[in-house]
PDB file with SEQRES, HELIX, SHEET and CRYST1 records, atoms N, CA, C and O in Angstrom:
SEQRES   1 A   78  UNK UNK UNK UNK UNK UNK UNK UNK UNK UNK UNK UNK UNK          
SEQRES   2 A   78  UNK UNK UNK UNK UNK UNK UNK UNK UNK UNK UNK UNK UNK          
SEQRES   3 A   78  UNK UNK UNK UNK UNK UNK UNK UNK UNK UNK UNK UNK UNK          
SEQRES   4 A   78  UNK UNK UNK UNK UNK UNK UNK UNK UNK UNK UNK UNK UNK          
SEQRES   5 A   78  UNK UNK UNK UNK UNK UNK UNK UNK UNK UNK UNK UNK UNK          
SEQRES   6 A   78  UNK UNK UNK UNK UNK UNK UNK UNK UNK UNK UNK UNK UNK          
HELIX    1 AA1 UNK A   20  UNK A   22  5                                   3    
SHEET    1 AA1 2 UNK A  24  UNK A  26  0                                        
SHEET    2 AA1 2 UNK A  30  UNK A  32 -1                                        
CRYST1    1.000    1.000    1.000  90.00  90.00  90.00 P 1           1          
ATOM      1  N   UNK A   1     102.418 106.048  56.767  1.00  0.00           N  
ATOM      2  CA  UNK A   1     102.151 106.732  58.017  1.00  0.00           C  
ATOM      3  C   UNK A   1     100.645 106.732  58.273  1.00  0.00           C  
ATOM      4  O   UNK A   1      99.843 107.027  57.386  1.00  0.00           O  
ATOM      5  N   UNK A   2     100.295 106.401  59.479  1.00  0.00           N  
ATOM      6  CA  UNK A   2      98.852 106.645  60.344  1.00  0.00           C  
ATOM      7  C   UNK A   2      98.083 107.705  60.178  1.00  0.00           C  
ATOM      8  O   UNK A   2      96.987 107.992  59.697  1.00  0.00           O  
ATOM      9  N   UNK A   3      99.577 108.540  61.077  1.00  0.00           N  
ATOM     10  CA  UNK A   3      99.011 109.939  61.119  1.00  0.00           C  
ATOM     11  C   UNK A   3      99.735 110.477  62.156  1.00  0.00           C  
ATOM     12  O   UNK A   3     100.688 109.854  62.624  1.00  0.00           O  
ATOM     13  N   UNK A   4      99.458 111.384  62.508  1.00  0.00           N  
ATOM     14  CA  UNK A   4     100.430 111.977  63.620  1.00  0.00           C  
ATOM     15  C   UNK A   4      99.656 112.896  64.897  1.00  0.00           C  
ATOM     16  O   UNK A   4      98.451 113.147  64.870  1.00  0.00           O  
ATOM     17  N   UNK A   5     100.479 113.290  65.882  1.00  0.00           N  
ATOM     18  CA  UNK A   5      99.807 113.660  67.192  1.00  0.00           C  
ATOM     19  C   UNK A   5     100.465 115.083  67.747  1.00  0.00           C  
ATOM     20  O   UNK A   5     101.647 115.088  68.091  1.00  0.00           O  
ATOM     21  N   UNK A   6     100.190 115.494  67.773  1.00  0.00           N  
ATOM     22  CA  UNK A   6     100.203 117.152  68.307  1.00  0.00           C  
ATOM     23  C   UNK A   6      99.798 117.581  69.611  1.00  0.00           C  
ATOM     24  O   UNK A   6      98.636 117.910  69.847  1.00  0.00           O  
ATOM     25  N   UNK A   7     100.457 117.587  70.227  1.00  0.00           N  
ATOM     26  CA  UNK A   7     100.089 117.857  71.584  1.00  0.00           C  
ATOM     27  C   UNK A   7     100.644 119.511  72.192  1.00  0.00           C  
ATOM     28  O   UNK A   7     101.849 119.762  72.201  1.00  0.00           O  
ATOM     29  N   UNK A   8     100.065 120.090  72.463  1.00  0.00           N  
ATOM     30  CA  UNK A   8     100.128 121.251  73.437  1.00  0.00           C  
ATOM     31  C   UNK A   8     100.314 121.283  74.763  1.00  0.00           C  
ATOM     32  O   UNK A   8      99.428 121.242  75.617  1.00  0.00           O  
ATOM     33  N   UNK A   9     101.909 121.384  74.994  1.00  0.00           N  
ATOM     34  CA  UNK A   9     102.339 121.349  76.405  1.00  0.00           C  
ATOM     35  C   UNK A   9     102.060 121.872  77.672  1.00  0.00           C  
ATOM     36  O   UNK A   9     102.587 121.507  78.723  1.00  0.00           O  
ATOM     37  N   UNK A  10     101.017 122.940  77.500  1.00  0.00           N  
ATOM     38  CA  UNK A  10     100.636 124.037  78.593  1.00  0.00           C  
ATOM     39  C   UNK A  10      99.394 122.911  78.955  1.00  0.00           C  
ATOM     40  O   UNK A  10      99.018 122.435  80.026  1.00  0.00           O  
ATOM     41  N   UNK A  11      98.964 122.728  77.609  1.00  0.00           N  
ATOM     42  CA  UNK A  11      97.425 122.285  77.874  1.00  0.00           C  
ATOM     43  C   UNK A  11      97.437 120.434  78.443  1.00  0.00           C  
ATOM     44  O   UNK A  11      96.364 119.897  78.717  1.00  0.00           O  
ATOM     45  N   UNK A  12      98.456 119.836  78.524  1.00  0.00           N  
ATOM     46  CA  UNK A  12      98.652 118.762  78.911  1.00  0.00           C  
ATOM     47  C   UNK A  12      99.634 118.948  80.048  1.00  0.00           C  
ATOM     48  O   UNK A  12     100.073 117.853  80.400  1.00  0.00           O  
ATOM     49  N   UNK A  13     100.137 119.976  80.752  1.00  0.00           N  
ATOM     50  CA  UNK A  13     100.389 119.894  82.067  1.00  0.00           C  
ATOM     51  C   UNK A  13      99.593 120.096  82.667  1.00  0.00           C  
ATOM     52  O   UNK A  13      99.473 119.431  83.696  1.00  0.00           O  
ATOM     53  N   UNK A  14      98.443 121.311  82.287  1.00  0.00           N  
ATOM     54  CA  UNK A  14      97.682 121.588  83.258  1.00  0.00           C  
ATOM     55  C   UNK A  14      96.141 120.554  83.190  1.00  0.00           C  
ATOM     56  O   UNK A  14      95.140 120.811  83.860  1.00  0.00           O  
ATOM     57  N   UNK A  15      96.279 119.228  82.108  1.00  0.00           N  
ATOM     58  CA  UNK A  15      95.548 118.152  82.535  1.00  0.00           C  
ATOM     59  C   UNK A  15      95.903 117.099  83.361  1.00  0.00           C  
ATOM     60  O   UNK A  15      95.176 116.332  83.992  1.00  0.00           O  
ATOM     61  N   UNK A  16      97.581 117.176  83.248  1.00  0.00           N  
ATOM     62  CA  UNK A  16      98.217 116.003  84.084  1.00  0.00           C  
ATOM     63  C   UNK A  16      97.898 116.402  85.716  1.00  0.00           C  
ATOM     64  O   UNK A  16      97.336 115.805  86.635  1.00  0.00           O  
ATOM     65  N   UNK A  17      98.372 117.354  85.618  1.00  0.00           N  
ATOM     66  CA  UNK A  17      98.161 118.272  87.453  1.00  0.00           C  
ATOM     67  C   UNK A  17      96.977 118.132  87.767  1.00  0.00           C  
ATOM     68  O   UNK A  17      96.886 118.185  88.993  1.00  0.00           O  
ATOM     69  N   UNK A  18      95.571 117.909  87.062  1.00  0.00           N  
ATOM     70  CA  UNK A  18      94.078 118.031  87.255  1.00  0.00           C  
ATOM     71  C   UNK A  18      93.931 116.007  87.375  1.00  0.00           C  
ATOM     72  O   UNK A  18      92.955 115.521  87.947  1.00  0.00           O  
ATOM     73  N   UNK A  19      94.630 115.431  86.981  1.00  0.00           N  
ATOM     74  CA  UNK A  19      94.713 114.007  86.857  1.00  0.00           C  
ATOM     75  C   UNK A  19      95.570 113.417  87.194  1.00  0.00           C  
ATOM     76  O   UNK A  19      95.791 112.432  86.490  1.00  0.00           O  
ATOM     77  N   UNK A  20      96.492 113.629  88.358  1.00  0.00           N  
ATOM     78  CA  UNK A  20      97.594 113.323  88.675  1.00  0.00           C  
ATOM     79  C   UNK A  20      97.413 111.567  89.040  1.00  0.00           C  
ATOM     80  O   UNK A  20      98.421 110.874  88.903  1.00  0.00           O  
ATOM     81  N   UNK A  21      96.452 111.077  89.380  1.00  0.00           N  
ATOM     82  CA  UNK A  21      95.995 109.509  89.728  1.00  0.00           C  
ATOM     83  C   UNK A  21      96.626 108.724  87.930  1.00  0.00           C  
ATOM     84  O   UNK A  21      97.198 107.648  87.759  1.00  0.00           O  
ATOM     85  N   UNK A  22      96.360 109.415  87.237  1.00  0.00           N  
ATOM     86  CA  UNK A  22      96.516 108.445  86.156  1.00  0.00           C  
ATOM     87  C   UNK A  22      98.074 108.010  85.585  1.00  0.00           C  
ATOM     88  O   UNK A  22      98.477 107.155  84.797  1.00  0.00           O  
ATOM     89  N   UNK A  23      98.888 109.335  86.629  1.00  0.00           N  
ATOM     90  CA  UNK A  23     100.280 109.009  86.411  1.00  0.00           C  
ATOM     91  C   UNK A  23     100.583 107.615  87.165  1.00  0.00           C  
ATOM     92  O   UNK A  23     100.178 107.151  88.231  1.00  0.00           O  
ATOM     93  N   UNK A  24     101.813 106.949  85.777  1.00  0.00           N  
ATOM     94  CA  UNK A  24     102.488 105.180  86.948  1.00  0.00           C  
ATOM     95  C   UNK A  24     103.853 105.825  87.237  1.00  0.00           C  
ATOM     96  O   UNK A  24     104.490 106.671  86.609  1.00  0.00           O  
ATOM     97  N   UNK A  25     104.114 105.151  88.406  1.00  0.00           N  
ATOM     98  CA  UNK A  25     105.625 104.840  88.603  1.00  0.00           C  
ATOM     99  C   UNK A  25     106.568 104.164  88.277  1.00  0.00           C  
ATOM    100  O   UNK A  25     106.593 103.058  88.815  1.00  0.00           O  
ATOM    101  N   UNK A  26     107.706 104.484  87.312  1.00  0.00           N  
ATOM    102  CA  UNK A  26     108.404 103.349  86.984  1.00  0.00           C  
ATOM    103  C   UNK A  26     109.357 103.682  87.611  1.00  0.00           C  
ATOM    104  O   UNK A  26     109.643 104.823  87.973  1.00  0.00           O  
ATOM    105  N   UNK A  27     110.012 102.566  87.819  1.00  0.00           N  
ATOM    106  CA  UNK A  27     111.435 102.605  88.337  1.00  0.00           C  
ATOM    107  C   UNK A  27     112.517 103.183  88.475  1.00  0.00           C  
ATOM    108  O   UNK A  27     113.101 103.842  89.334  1.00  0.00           O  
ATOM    109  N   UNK A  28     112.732 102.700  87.152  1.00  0.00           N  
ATOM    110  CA  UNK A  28     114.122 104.296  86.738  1.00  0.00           C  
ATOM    111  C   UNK A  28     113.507 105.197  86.167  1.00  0.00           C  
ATOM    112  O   UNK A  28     113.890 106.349  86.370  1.00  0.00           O  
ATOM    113  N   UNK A  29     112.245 104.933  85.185  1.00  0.00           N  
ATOM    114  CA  UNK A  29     112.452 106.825  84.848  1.00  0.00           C  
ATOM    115  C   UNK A  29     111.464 107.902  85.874  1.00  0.00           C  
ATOM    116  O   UNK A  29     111.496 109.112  85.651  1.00  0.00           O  
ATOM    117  N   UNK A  30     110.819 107.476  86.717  1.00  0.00           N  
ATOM    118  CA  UNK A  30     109.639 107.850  87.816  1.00  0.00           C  
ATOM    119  C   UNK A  30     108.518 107.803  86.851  1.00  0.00           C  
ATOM    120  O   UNK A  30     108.319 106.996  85.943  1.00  0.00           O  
ATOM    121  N   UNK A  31     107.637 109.110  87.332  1.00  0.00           N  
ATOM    122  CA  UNK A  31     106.174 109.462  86.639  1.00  0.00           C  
ATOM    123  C   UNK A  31     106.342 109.284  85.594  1.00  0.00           C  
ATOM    124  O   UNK A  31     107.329 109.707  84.993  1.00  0.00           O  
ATOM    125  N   UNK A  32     105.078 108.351  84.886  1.00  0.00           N  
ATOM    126  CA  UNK A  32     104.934 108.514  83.526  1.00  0.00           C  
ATOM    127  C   UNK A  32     103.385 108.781  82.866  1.00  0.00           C  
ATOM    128  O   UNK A  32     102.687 108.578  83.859  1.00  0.00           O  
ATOM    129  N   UNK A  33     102.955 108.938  82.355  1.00  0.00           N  
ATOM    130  CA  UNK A  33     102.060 109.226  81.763  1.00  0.00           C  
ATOM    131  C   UNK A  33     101.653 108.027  80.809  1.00  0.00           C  
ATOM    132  O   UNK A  33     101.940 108.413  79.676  1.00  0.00           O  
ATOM    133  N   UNK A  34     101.070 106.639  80.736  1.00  0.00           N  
ATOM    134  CA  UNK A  34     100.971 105.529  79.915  1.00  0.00           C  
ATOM    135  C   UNK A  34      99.711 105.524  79.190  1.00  0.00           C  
ATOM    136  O   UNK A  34      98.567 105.408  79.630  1.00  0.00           O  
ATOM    137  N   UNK A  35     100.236 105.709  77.689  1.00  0.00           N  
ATOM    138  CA  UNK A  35      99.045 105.564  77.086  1.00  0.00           C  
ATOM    139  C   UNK A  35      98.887 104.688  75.897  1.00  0.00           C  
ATOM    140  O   UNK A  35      99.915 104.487  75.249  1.00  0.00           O  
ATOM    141  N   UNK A  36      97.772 104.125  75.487  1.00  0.00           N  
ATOM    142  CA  UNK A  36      97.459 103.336  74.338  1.00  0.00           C  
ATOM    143  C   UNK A  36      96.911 103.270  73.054  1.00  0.00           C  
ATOM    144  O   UNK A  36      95.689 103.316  72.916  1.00  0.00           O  
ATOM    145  N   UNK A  37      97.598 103.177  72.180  1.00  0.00           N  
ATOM    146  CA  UNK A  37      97.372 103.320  70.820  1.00  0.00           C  
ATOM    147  C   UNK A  37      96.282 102.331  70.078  1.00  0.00           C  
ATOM    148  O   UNK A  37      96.658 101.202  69.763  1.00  0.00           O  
ATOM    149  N   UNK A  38      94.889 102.764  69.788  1.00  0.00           N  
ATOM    150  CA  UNK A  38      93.823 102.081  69.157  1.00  0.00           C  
ATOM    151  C   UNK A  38      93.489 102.348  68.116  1.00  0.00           C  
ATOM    152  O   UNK A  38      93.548 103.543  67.825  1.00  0.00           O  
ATOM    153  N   UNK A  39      93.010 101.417  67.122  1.00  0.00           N  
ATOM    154  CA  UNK A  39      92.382 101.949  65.668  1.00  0.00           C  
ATOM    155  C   UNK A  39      91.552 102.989  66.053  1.00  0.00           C  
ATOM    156  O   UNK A  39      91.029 103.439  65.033  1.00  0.00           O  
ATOM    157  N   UNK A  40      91.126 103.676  67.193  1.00  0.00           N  
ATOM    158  CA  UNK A  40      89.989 105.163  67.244  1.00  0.00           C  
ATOM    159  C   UNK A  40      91.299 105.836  67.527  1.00  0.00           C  
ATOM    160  O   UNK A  40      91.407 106.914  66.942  1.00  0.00           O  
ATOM    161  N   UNK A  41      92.016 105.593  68.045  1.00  0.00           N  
ATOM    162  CA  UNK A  41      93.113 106.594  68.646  1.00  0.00           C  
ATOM    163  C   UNK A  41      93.604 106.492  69.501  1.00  0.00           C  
ATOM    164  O   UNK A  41      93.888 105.319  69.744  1.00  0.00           O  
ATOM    165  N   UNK A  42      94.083 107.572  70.604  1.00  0.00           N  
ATOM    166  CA  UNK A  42      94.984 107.347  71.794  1.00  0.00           C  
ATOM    167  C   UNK A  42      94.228 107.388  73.161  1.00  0.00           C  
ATOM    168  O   UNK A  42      93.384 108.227  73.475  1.00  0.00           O  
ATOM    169  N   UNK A  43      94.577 106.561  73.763  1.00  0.00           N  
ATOM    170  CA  UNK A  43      93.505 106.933  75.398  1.00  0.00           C  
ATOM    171  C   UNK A  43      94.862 106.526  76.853  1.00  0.00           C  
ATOM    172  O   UNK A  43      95.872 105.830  76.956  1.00  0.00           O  
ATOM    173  N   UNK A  44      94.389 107.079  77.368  1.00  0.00           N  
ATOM    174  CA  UNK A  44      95.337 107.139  78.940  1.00  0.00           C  
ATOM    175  C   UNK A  44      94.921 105.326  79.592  1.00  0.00           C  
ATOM    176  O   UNK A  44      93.924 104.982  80.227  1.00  0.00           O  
ATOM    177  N   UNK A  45      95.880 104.633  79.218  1.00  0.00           N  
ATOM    178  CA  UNK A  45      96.278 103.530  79.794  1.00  0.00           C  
ATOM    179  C   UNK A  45      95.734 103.506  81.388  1.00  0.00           C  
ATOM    180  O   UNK A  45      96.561 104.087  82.092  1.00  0.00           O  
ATOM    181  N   UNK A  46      94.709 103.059  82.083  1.00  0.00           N  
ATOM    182  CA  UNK A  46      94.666 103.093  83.468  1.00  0.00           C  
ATOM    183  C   UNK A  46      94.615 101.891  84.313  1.00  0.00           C  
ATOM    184  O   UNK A  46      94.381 101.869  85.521  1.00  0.00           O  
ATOM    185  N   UNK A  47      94.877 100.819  83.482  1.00  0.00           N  
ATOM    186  CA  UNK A  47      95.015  99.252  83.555  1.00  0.00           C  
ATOM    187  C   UNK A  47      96.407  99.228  85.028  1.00  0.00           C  
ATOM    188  O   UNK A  47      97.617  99.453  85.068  1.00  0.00           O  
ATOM    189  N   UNK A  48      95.477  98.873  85.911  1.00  0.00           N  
ATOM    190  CA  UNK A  48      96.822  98.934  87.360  1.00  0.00           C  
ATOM    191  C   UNK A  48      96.175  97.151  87.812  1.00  0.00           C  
ATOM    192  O   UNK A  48      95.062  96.638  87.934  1.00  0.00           O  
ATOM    193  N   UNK A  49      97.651  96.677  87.946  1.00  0.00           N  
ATOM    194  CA  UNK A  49      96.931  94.795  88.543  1.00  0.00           C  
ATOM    195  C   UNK A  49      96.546  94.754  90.102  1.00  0.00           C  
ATOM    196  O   UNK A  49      96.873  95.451  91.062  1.00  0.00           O  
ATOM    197  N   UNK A  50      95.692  93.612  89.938  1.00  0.00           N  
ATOM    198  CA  UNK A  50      95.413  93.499  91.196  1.00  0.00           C  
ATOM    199  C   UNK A  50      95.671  92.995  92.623  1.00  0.00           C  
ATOM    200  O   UNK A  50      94.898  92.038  92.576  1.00  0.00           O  
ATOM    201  N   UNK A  51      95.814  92.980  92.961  1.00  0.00           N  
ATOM    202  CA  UNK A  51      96.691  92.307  94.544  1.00  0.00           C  
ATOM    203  C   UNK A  51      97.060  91.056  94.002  1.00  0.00           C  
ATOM    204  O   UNK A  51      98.291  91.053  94.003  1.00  0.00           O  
ATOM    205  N   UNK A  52      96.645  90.013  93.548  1.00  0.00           N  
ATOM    206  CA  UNK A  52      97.229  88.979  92.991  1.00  0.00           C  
ATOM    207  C   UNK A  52      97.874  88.679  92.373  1.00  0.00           C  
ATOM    208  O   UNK A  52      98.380  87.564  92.245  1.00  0.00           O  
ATOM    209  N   UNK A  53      98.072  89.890  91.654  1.00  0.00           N  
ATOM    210  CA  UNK A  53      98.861  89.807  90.164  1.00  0.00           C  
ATOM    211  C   UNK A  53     100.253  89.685  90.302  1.00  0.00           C  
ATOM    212  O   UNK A  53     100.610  90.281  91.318  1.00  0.00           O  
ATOM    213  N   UNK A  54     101.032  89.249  89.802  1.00  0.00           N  
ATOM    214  CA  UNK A  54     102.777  89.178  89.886  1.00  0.00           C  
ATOM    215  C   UNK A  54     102.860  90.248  89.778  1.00  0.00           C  
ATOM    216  O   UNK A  54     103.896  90.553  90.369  1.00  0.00           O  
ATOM    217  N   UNK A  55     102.482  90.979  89.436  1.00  0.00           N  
ATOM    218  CA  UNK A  55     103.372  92.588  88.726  1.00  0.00           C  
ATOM    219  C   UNK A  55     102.761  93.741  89.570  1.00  0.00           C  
ATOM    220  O   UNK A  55     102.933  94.936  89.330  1.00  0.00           O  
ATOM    221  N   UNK A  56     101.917  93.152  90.737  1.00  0.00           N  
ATOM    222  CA  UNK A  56     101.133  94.014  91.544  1.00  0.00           C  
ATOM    223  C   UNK A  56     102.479  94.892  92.530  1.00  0.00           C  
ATOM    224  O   UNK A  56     103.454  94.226  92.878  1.00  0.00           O  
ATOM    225  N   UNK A  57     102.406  96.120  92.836  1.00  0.00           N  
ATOM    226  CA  UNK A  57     102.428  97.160  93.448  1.00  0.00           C  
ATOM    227  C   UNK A  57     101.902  97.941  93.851  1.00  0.00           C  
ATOM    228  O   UNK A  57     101.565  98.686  92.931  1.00  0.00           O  
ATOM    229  N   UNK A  58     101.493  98.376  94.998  1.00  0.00           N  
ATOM    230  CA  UNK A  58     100.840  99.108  95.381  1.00  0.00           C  
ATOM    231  C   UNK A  58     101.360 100.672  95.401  1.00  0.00           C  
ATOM    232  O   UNK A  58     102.399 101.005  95.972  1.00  0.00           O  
ATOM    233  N   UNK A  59     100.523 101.557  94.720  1.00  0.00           N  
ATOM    234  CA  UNK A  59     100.463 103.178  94.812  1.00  0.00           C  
ATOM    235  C   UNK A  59     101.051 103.530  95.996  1.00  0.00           C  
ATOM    236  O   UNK A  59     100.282 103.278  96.924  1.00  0.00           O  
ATOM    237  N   UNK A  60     102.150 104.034  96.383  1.00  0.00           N  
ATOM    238  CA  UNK A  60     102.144 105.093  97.956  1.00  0.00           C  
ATOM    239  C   UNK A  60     100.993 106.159  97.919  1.00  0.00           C  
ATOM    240  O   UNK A  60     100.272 106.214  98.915  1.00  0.00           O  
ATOM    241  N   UNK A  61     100.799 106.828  97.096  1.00  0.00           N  
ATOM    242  CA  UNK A  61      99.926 107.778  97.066  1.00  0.00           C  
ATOM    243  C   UNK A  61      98.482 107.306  96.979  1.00  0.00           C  
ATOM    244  O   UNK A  61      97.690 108.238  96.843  1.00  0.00           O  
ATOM    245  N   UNK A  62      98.062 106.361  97.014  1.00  0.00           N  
ATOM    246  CA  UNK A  62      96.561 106.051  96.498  1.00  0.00           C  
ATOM    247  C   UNK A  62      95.979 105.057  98.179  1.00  0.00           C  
ATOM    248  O   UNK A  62      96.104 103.854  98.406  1.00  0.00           O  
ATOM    249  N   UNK A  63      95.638 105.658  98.674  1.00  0.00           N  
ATOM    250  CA  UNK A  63      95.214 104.261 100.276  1.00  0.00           C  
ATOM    251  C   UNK A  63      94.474 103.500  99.623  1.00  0.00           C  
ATOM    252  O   UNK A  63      93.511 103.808  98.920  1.00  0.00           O  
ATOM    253  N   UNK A  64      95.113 101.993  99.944  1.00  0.00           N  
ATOM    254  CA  UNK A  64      94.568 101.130  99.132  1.00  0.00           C  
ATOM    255  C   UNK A  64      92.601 100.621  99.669  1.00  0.00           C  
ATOM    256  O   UNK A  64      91.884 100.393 100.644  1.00  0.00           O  
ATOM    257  N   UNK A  65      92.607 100.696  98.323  1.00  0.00           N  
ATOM    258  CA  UNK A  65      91.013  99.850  97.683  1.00  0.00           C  
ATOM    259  C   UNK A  65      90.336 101.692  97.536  1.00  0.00           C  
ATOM    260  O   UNK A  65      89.106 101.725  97.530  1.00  0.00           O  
ATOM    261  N   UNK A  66      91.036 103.086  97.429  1.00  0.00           N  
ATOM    262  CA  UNK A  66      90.188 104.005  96.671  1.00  0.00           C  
ATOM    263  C   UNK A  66      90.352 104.045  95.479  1.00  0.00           C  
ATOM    264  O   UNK A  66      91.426 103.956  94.884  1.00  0.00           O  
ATOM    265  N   UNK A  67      89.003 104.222  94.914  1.00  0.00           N  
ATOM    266  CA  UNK A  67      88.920 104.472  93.144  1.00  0.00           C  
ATOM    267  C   UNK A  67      89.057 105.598  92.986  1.00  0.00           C  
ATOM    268  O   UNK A  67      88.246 106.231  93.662  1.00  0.00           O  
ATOM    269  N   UNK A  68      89.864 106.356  92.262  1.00  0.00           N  
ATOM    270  CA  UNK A  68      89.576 107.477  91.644  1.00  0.00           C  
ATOM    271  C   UNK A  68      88.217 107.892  91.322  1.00  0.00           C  
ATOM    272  O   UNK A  68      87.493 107.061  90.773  1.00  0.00           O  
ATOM    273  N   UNK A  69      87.574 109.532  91.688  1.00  0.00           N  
ATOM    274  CA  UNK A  69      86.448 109.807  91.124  1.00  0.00           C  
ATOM    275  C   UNK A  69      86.024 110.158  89.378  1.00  0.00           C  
ATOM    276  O   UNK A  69      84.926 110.464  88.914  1.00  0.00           O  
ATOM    277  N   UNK A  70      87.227 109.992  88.745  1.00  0.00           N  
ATOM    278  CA  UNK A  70      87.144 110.555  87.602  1.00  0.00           C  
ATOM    279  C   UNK A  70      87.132 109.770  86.578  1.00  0.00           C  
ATOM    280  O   UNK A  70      88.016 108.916  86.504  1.00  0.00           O  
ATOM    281  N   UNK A  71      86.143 109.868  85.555  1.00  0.00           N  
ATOM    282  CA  UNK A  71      85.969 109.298  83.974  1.00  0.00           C  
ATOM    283  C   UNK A  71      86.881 109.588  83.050  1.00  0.00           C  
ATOM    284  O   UNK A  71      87.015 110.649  82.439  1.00  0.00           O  
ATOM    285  N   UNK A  72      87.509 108.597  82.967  1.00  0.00           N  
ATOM    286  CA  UNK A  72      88.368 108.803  82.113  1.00  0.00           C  
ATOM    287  C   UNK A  72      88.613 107.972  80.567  1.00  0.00           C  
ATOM    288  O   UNK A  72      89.674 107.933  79.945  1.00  0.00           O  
ATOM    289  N   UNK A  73      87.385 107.378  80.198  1.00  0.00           N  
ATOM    290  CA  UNK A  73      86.478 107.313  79.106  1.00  0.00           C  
ATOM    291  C   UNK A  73      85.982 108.169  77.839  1.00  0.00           C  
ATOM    292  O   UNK A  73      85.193 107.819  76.961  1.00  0.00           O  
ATOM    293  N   UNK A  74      86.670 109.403  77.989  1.00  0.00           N  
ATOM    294  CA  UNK A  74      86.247 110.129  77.020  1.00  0.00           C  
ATOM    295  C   UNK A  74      87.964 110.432  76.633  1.00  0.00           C  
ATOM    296  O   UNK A  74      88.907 109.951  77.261  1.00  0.00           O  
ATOM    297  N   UNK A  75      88.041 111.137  75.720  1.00  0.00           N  
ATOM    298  CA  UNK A  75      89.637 111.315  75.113  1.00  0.00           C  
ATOM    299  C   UNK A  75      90.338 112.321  75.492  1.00  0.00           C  
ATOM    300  O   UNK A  75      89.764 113.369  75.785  1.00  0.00           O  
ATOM    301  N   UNK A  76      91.568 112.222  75.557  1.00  0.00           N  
ATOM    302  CA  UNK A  76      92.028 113.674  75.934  1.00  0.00           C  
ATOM    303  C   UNK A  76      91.632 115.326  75.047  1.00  0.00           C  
ATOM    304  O   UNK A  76      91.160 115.396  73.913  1.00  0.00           O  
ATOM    305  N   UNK A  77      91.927 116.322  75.799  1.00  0.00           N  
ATOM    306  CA  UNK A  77      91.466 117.320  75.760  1.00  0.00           C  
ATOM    307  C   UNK A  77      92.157 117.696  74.479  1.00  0.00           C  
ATOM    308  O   UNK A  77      91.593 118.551  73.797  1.00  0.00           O  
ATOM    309  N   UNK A  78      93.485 117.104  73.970  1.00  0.00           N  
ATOM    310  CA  UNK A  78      94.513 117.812  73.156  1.00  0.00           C  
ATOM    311  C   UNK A  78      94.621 117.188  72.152  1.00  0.00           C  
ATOM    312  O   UNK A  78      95.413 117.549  71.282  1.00  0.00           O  
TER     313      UNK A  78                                                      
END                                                                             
């Protein structure tokens, strides 16, 4: 074993609700929260393709070509 992850549910809703841009849409299961596992640790997946891309979709919620204002470069809170 790695190691393991502990998360606090109060304290990761009320980051998701403060970061709601970083949620994806999937298909069948809706909102998800995508994140990636690195030899430092875990970070919020924010990798979205670009108009060219086969796998491109566009956000309903996001008018296209705005960036989010937020850094999301540092690790989660939990």
């Amino acid at each position: 074993m790695k190691g393991s992850v502990i998360i606090n549910m109060r304290e990761l809703v009320d980051w998701v609700t403060a970061n709601s841009s970083v949620l994806v849409d999937h298909e069948k299961y809706g909102k998800q929260l995508k994140l990636t596992v690195t030899d430092k640790g875990m970070q919020v997946d924010t990798w979205k393709p670009t108009t060219g891309h086969k796998d491109f979709q566009p956000s309903k919620e996001t008018p296209k070509g705005q960036i989010p204002d937020q850094d999301f470069s540092e690790p989660l809170p939990f």
